[in-house]
N, CA, C and O of each residue as an XYZ file, in Angstrom:
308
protein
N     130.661    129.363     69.896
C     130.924    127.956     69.604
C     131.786    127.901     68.345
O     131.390    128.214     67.222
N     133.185    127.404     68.703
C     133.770    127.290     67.058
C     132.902    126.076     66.414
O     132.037    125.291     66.802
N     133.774    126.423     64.942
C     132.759    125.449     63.721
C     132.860    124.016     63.887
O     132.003    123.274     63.406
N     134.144    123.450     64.729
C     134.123    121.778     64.298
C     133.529    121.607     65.659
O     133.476    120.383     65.779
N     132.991    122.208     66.891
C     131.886    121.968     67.801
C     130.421    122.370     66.666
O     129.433    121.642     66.770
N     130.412    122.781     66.304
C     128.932    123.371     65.449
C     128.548    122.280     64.332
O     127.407    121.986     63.977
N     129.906    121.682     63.799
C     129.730    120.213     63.220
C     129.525    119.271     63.599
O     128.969    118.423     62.901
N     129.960    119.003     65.084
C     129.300    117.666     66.424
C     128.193    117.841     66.159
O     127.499    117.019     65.561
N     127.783    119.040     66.590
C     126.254    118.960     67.061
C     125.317    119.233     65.868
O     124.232    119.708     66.206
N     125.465    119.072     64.776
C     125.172    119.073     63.380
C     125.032    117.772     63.367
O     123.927    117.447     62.932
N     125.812    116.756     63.715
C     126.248    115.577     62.826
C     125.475    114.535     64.192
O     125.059    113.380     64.095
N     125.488    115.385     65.337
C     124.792    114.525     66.566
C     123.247    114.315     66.334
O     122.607    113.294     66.586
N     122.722    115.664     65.726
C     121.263    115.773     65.842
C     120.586    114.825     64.654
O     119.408    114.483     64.552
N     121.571    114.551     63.898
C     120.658    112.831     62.960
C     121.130    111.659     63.429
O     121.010    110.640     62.750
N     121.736    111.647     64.665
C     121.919    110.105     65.317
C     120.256    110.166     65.593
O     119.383    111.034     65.622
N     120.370    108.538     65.800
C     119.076    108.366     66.811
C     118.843    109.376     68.222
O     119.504    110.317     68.661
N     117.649    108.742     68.672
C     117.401    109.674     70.324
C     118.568    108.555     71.090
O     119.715    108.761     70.693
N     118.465    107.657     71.902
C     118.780    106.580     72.105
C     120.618    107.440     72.204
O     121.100    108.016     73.179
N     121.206    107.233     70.930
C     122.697    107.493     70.998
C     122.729    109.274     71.034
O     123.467    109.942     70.310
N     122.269    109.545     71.511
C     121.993    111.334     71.106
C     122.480    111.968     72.858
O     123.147    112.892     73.323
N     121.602    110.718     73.405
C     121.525    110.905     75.039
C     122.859    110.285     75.363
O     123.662    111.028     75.927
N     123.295    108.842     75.060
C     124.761    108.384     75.126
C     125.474    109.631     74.890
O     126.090    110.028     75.879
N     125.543    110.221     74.041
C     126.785    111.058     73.654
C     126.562    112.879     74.469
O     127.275    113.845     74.740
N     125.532    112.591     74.546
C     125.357    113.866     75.290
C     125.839    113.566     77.086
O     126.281    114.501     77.753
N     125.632    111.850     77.815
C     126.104    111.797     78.724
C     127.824    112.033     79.067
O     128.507    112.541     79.957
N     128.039    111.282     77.694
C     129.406    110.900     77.851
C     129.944    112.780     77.734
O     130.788    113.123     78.562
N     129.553    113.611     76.966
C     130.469    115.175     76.983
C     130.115    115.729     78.562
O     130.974    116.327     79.210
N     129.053    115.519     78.983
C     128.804    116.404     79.895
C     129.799    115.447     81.009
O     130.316    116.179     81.854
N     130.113    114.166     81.148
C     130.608    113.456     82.073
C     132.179    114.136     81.690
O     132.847    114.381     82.694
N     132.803    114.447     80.431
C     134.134    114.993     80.471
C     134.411    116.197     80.947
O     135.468    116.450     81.525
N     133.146    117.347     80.668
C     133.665    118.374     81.114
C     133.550    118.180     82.842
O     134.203    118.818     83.668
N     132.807    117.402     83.048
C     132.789    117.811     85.016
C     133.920    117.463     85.105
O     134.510    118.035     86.022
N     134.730    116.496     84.339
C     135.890    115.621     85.113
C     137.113    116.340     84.575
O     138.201    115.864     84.900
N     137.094    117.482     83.753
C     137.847    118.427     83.176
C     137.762    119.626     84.767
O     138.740    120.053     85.382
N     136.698    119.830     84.987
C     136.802    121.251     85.913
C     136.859    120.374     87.079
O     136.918    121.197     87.992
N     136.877    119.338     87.563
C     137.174    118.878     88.913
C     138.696    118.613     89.068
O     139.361    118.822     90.082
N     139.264    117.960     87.515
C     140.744    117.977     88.051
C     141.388    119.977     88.171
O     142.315    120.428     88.842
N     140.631    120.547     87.432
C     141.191    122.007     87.656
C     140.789    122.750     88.743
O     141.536    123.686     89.027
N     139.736    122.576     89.483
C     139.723    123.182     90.979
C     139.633    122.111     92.188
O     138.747    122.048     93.041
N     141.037    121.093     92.016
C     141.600    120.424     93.029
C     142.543    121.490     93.984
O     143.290    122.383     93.584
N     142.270    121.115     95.254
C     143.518    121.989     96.088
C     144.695    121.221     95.753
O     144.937    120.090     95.333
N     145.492    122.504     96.173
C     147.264    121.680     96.171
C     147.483    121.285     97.303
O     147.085    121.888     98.300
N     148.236    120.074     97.338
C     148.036    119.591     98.781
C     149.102    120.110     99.726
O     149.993    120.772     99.194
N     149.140    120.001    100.500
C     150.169    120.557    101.449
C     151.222    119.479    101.624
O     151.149    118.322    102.040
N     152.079    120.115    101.241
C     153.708    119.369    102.003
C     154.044    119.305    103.548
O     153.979    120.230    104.357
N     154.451    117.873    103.784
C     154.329    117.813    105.757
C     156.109    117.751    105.378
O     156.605    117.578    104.264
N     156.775    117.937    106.596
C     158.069    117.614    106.700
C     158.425    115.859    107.093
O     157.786    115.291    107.978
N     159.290    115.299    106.464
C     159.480    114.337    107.089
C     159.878    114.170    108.710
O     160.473    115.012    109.383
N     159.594    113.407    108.973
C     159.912    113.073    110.881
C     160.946    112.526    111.007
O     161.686    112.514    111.990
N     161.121    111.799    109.535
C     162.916    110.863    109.887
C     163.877    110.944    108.680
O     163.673    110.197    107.724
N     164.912    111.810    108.672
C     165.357    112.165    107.463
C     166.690    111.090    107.153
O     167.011    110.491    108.180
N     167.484    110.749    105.998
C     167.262    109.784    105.794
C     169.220    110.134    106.335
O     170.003    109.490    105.637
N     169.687    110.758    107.094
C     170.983    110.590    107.566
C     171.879    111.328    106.483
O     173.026    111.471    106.905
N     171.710    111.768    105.380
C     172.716    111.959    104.434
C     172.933    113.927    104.858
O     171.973    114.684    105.006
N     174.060    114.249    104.944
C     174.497    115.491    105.256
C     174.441    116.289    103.779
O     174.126    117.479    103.756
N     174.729    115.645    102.688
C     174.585    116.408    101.655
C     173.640    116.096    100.334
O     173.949    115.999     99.146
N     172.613    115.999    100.877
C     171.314    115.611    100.392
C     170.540    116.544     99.524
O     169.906    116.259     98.508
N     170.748    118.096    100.282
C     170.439    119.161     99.242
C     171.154    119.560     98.211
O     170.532    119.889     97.201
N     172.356    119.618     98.208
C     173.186    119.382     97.504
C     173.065    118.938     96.458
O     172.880    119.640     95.464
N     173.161    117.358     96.434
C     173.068    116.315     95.740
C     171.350    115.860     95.337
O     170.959    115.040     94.507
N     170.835    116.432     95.947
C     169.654    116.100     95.713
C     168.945    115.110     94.335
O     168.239    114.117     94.513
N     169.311    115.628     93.090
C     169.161    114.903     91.987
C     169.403    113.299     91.965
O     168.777    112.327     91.543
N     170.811    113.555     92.733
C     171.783    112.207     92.289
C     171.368    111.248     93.667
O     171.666    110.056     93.751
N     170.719    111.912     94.586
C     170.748    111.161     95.698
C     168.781    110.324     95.532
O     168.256    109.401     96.154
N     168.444    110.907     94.811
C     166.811    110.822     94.119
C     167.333    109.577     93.171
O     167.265    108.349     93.224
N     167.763    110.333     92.481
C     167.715    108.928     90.854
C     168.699    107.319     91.742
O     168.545    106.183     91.294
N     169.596    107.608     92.940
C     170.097    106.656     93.155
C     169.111    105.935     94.114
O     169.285    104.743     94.365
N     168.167    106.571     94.608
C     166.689    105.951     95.727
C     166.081    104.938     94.685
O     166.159    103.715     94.569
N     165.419    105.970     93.944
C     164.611    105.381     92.563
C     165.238    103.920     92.032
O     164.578    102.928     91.723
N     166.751    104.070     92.011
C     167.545    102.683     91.211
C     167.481    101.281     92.102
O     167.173    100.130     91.793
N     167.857    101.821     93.194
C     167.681    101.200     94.354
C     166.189    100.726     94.535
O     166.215     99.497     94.609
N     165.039    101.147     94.625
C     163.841    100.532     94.544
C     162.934     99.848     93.842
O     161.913     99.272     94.218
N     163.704    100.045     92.135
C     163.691     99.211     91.277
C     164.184     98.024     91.113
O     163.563     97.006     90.809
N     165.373     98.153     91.324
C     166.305     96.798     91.413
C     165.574     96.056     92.831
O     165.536     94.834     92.686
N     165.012     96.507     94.107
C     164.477     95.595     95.282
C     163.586     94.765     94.948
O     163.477     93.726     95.598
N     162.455     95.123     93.486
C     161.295     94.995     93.589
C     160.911     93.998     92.383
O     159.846     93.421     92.166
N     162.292     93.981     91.572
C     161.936     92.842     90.224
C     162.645     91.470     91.096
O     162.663     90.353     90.580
């Protein structure tokens, strides 16, 4: 245990009981939600079914992305 964990739990054990259990829920509720986002699967990539007509798409890929993106911004304000 490094020292500024050894100082939590120094500085936890003269709270009340009451906030002792609060704070002990709330760490144990971060680490599950720490190791659940780290043993998420990666999801699988499907191919699209309808591609969007452009012949040089790989290519351009960047420019043909940021011009989708501009385009769906500007539809939506």
């Amino acid at each position: 245990m490094n020292q500024l964990l050894e100082k939590a739990f120094i500085a936890a054990a003269k709270l009340p009981q009451d906030s002792q259990t609060r704070l002990a829920e709330l760490i144990l509720k971060e680490i599950a939600n720490q190791q659940s986002t780290t043993l998420k699967k990666p999801r699988m990539l499907r191919p699209v079914t309808k591609g969007s007509n452009y012949t040089d798409t790989s290519i351009n890929h960047d420019a043909s992305l940021a011009e989708s993106l501009y385009n769906s911004k500007i539809s939506h304000q």
